[in-house]
C-alpha positions as CSV (number, residue, x, y, z in Angstrom):
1,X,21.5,225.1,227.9
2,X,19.1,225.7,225.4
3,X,22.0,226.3,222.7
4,X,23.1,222.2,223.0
5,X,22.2,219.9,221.0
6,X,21.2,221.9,218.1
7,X,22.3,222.7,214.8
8,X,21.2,226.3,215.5
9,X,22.8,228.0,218.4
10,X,23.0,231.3,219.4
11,X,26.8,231.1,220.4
12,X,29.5,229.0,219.7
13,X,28.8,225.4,220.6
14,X,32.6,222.7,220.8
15,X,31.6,219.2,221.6
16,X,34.9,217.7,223.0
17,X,36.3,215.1,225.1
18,X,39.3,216.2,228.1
19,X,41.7,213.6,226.3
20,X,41.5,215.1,222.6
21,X,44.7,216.8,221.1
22,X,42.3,218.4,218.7
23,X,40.1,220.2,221.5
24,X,42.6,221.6,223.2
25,X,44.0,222.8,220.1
26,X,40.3,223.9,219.4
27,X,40.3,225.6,222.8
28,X,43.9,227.5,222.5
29,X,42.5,228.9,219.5
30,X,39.5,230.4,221.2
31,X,41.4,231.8,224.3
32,X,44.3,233.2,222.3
33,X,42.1,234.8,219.9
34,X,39.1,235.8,222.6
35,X,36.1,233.8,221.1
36,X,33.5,233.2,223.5
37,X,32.0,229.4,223.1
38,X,30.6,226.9,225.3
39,X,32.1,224.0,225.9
40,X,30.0,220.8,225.7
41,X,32.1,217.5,227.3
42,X,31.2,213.9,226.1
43,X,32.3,212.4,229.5
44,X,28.9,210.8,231.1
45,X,27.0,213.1,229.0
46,X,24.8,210.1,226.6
47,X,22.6,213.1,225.1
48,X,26.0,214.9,223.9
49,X,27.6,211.7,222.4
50,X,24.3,211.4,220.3
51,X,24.3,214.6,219.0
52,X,27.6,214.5,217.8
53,X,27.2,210.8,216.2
54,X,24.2,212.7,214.7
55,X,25.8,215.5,213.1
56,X,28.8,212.9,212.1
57,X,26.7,210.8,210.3
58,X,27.5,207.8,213.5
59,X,31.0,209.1,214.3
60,X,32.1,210.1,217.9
61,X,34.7,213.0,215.9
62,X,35.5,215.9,218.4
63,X,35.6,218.5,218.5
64,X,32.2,219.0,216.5
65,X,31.7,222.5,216.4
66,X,28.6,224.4,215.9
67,X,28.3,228.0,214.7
68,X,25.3,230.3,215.2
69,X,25.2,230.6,211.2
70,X,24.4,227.5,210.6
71,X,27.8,225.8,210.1
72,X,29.9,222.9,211.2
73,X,33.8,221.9,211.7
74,X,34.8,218.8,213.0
75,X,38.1,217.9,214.0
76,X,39.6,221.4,212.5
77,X,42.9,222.8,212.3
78,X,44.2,226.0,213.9
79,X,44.5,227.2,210.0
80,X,40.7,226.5,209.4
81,X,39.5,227.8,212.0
82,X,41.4,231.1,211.3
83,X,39.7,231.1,207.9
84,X,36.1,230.8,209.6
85,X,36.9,233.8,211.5
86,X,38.3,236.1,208.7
């Protein structure tokens, strides 16, 4: 798992919770469009949570989502994630 909890991955990195709209949104996108990403969940997982809050300047916003270029969307839509793939 050495691609958590850093702002440089080598893949696709979500942070998300199981009762988010936004993550599943998140993850319809990825399966529809076949992007590979791993999934990180927040449930009983105090490291994640912390990472995110980090990255959020103290917010818990899911789905954080970390790119191997560097970049991050939180809590996108299904139009900006299509522009970070064109």
């Amino acid at each position: 798992m050495s691609d958590c909890y850093t702002l440089n991955p080598t893949q696709i990195v979500m942070y998300a919770t199981e009762y988010c709209p936004d993550c599943l949104r998140a993850k319809k996108f990825f399966e529809a469009n076949n992007i590979p990403y791993l999934r990180v969940g927040l449930e009983g997982d105090h490291k994640a949570t912390e990472f995110v809050m980090h990255v959020n300047n103290g917010n818990r916003s899911v789905p954080t989502i970390i790119f191997p270029d560097g970049s991050v969307l939180v809590e996108p839509g299904w139009e900006e994630l299509k522009q970070k793939f064109n």
